[in-house]
N, C-alpha and C positions, 0 to 999 in steps of 0.2 A: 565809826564813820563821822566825818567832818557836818556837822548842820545843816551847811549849805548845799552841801553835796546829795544828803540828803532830802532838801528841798527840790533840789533838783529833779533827781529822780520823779519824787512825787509830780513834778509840775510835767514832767515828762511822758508820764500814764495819765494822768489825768488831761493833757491836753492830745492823747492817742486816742483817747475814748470818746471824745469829742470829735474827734475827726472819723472815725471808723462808721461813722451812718448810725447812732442810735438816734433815739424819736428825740423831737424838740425839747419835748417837758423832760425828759431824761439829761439833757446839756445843758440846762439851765443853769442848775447846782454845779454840775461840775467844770462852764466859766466863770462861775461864782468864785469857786475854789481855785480856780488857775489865778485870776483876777489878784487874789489873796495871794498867792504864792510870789506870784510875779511882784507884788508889793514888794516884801518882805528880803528879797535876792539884788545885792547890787549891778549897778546899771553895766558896769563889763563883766560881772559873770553871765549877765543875761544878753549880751551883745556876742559875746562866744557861742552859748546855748542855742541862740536862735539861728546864727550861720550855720552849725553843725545841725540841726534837727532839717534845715528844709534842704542841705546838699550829703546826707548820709543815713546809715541805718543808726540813728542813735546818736545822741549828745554826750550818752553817760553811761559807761559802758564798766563791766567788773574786770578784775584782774582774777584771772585762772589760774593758781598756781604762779607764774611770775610773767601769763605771757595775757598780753593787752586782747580781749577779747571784740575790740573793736576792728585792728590791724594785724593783728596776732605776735605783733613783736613782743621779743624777749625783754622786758623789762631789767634793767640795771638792779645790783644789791642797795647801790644808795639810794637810787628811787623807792625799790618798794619801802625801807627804811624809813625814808619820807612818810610815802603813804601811810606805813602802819602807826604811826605819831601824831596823825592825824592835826596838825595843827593847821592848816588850811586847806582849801579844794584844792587838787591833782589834779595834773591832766596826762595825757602819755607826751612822752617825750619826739615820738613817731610820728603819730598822728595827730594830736591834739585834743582828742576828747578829756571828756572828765572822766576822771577813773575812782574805783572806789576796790577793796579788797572783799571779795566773793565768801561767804562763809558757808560753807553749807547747813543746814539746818538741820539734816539727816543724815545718819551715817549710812555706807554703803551696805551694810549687812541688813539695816532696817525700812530699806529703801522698798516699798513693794515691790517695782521692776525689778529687785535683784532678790524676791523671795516666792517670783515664779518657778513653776514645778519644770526641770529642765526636760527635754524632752529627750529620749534614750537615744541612741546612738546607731 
């Protein structure tokens, strides 16, 4: 994943959590750390980010398999080629967000939801 894209994300839960109603003392720190983030991101990736975050579900959205999980379009082979090369932040070609490639972290065998007891038939 690209740095910035990276950053993104992060500035993207972190400025969710702040907005979702916790206590005062609890958002302190964490416009502290937007504050910091937002530093650090140039001024047109952060001009994109902020139009996409206050007119849609998400700025920064993964790639599923090949299809944009923001718009659900089929993403192109030399996009995600792109993508996987990582040399700068992505965005879809559809919709415009930023994209990033989804990895799972668990495989499906070791998933708890899928090492419930099936229920007989």
């Amino acid at each position: 994943m690209h740095p910035i894209t990276a950053k993104l994300i992060a500035l993207e839960r972190t400025e969710a959590c702040v907005t979702s109603g916790w206590r005062k003392a609890a958002q302190l720190p964490l416009l502290e750390q937007a504050k910091l983030l937002r530093r650090d991101l140039p001024p047109h990736i952060l001009s994109v980010f902020d139009r996409f975050k206050t007119k849609s579900n998400g700025a920064v959205v993964g790639v599923f398999g090949s299809k944009c999980d923001g718009c659900h379009a089929r993403l192109s082979k030399s996009a995600l080629a792109r993508l996987k090369q990582e040399t700068e932040p992505s965005r879809c070609a559809h919709c415009g967000r930023f994209i990033y490639v989804f990895e799972r972290l668990v495989s499906d065998s070791q998933h708890p939801v899928a090492q419930r007891t099936r229920y007989a038939a």
